[in-house]
C-alpha positions as CSV (number, residue, x, y, z in Angstrom):
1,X,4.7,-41.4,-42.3
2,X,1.9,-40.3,-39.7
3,X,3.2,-41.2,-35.7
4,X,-0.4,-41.8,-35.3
5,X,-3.6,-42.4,-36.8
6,X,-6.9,-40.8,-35.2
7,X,-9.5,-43.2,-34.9
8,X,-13.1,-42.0,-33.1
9,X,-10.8,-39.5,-31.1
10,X,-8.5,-41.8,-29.9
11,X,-4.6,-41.3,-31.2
12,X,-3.5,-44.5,-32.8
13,X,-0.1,-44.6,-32.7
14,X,1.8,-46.1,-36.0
15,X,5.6,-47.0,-35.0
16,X,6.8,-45.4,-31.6
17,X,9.9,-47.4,-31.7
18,X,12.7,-47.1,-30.5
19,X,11.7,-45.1,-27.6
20,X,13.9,-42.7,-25.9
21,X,13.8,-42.1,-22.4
22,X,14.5,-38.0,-21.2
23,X,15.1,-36.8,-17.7
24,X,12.2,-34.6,-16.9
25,X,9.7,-35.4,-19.4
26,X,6.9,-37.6,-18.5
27,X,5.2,-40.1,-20.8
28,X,2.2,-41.9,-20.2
29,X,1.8,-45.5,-22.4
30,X,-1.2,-47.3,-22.5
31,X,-3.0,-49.6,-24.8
32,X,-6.2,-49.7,-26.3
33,X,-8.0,-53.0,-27.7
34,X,-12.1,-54.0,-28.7
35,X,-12.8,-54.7,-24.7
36,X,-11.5,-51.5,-23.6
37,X,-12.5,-49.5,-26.0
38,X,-16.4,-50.9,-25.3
39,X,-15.8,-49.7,-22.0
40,X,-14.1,-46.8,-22.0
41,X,-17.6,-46.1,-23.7
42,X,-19.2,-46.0,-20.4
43,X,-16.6,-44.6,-18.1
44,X,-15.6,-41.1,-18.6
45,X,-12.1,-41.1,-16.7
46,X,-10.9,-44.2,-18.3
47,X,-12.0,-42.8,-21.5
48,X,-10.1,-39.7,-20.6
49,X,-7.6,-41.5,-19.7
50,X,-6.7,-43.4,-23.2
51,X,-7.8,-40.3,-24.8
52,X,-4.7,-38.5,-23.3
53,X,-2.2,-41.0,-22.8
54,X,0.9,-39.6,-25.4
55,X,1.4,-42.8,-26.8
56,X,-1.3,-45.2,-27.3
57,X,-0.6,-48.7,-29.1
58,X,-3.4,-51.0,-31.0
59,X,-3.1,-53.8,-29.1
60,X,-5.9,-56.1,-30.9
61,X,-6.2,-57.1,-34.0
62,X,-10.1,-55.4,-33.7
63,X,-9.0,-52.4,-33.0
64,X,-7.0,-52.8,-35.9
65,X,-9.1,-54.1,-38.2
66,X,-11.8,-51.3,-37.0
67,X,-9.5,-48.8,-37.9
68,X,-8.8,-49.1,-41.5
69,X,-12.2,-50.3,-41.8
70,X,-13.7,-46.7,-40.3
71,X,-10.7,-44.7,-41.7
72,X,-9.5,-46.1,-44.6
73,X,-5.6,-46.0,-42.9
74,X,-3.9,-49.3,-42.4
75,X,-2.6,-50.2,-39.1
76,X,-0.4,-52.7,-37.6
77,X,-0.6,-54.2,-34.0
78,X,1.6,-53.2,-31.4
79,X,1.2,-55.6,-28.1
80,X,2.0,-54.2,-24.8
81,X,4.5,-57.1,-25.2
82,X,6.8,-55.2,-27.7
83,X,6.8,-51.9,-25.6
84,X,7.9,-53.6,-22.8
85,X,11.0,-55.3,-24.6
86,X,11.7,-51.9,-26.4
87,X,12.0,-50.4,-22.9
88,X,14.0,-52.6,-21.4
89,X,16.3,-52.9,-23.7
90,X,17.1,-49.2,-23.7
91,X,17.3,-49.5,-20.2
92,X,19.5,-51.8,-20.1
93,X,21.8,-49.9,-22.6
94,X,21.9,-47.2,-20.1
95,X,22.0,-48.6,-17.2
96,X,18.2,-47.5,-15.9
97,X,15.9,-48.2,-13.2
98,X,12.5,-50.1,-13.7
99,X,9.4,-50.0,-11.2
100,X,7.2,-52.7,-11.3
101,X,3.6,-52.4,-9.8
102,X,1.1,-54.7,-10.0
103,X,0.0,-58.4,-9.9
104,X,1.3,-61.4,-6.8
105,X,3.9,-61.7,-5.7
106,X,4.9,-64.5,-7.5
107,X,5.0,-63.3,-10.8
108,X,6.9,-60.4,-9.9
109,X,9.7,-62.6,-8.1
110,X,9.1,-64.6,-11.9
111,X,10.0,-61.0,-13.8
112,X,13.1,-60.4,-10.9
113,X,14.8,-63.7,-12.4
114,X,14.0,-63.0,-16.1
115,X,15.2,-59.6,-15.9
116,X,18.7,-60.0,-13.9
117,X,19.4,-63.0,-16.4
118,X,18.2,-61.2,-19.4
119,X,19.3,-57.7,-18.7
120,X,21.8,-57.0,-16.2
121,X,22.2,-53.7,-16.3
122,X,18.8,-53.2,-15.6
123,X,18.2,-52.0,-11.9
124,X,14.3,-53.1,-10.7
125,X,12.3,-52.4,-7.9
126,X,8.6,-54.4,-6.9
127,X,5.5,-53.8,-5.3
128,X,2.4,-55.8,-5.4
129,X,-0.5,-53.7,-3.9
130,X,-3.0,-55.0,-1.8
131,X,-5.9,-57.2,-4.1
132,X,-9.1,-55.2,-4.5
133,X,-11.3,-54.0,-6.4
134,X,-11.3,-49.9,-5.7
135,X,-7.5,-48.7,-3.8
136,X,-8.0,-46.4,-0.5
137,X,-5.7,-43.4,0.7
138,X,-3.5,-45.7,2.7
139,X,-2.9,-48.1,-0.7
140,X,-2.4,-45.0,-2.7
141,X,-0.2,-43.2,-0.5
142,X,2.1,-46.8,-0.1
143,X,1.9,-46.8,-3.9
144,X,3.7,-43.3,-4.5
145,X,6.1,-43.9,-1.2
146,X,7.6,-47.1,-3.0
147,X,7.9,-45.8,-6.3
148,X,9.2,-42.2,-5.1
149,X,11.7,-43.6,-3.1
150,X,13.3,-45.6,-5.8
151,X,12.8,-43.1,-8.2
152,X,12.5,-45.4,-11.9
153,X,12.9,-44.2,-14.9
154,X,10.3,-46.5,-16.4
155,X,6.9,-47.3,-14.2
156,X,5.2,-50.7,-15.8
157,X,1.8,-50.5,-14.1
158,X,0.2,-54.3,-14.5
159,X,-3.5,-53.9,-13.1
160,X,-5.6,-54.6,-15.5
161,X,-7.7,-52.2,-17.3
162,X,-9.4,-50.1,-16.5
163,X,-7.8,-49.9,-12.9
164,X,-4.1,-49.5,-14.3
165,X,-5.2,-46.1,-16.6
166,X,-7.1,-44.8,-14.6
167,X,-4.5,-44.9,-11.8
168,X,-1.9,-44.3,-14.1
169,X,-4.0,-40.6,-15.2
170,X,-5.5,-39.2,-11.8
171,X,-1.8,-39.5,-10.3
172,X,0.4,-39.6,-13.0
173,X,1.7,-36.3,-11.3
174,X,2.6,-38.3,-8.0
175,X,4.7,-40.8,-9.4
176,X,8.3,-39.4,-10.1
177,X,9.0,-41.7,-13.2
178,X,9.7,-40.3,-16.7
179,X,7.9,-42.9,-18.2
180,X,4.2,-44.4,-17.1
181,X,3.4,-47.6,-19.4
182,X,0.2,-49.7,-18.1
183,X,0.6,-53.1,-19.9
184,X,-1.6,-55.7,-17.4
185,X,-1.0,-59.5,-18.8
186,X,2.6,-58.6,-20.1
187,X,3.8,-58.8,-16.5
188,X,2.4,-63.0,-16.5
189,X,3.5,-63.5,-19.8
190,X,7.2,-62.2,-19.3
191,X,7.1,-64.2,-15.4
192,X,5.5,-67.1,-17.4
193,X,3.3,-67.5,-15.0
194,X,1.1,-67.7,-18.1
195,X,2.1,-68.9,-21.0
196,X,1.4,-66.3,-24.6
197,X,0.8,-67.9,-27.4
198,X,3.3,-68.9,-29.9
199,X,4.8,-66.6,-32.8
200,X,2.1,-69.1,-35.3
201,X,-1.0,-67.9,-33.2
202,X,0.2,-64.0,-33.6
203,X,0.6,-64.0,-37.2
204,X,-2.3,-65.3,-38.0
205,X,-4.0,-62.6,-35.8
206,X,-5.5,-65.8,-33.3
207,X,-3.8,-64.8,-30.4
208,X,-7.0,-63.9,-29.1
209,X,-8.4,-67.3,-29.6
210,X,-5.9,-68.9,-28.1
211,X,-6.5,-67.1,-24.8
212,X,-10.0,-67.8,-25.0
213,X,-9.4,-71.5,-25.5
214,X,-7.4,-71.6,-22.4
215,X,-9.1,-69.4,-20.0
216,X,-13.0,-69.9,-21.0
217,X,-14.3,-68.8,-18.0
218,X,-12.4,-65.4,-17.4
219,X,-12.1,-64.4,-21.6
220,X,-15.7,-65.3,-22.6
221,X,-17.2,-62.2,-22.5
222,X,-14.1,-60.2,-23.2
223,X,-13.9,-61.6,-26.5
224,X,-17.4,-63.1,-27.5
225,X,-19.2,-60.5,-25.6
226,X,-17.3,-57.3,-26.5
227,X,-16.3,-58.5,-29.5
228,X,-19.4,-58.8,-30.9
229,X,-20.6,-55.3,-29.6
230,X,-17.1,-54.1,-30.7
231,X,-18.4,-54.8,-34.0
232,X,-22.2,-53.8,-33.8
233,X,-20.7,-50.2,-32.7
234,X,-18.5,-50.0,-35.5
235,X,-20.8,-51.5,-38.1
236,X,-23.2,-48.1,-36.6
237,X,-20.5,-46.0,-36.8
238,X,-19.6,-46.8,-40.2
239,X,-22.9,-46.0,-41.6
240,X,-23.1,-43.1,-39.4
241,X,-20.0,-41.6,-41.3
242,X,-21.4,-42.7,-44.5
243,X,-24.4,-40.4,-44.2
244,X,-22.6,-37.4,-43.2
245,X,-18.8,-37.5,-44.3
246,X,-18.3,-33.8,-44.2
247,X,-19.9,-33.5,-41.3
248,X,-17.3,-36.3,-39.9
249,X,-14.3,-35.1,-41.1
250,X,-15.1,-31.3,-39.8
251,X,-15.4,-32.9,-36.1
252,X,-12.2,-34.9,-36.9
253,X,-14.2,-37.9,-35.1
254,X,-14.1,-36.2,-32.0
């Protein structure tokens, strides 16, 4: 079986699980869905940074569904949720060290309680950066000092994309962790300072819907929006590859 499926340049992966966690080797994590994909379109770093990341999970059921649909290969969705379990659970097992950046403080005091009760072998550290839009030297700089000084052996980055990428790929060199996952909303849902939808919603690939229903104002144009220009891109692409399908294959839809 493939460990990953390339899909308009961008590495798919298939199963990564279980991963292991090695002394000295970095791995960046992050996950790609419709919305990010649309606009990784117009930024080059993020782009870059998806494009590089060693593992990169479908985390949409667009993606997905774009996949097989542009390169014939099925796919199955792997949420940021299920890494993060994965992780921890290995942790745990060995007794590891987790960094958590991102979000309020209040969800990660929410992820503190979960994790001591759920895995107590787990060691954690915390830091929720200052709330803005572009980080300076001085945020940077407190970023590196509180993750160097702990010295994790996972770093969940919870941002939001593109913000959590892209900071995860221009200093991915500064932060001493073995592993770099970015995997935004996983940090609320594991706090439960919001809720995910059920196991019923997942399976039948409405997860998506679910969101939208509850938070209209803030996942309209992520999913109506992007969704629908997720699809007029593909639909292009499609018949882009159609007209010329030895000249995509040569290129390897790079």
């Amino acid at each position: 079986m493939e460990s990953s499926v390339n899909f308009l340049g961008y590495s798919l992966a298939v199963n990564p699980f279980p991963l292991s966690i090695t002394k000295g080797q970095k791995i960046i994590i992050n996950t790609i869905n419709q919305y990010s994909f649309c606009i990784a379109e117009k930024d080059v770093v993020f782009k870059e940074a998806l494009r590089t990341s060693d593992i990169l999970l479908p985390d949409g059921i667009g993606i997905v569904k774009a996949c097989s649909y542009i390169t014939g290969k099925p796919l199955k969705k792997i949420a940021g949720a299920e890494i993060h379990e994965d992780l921890l659970k290995t942790l745990n097992v060995e007794g590891g060290k987790c960094f958590y950046l991102g979000s309020s403080d209040k969800t990660l005091n929410g992820i503190k309680s979960r994790i001591e009760k759920d895995y107590p072998f787990v060691r954690a550290a915390f830091y929720s950066p200052p709330y803005k839009e572009i980080f300076d030297e001085k945020d940077i700089i407190a970023m590196i000092e509180q993750i160097d000084d702990f010295k994790p052996d996972v770093l969940f980055i919870g941002l939001t994309a593109p913000k959590q990428e892209k900071l995860s790929y221009l200093f991915k060199d500064k932060f001493d962790a073995n592993i770099i996952c970015s995997i935004g909303a996983v940090f609320d849902f594991y706090a439960k300072t919001i809720t995910r939808p059920s196991q019923f919603w997942i399976d039948l690939h409405l997860e998506w819907l679910v969101r939208l229903v509850k938070e209209p104002k803030r996942m309209w144009k992520r999913y109506l929006y992007f969704g629908f220009l997720f699809i007029y891109k593909m639909l292009n692409q499609k018949k882009t590859i159609d007209q010329a399908p030895e000249e995509f294959a040569k290129h390897k839809l790079q």
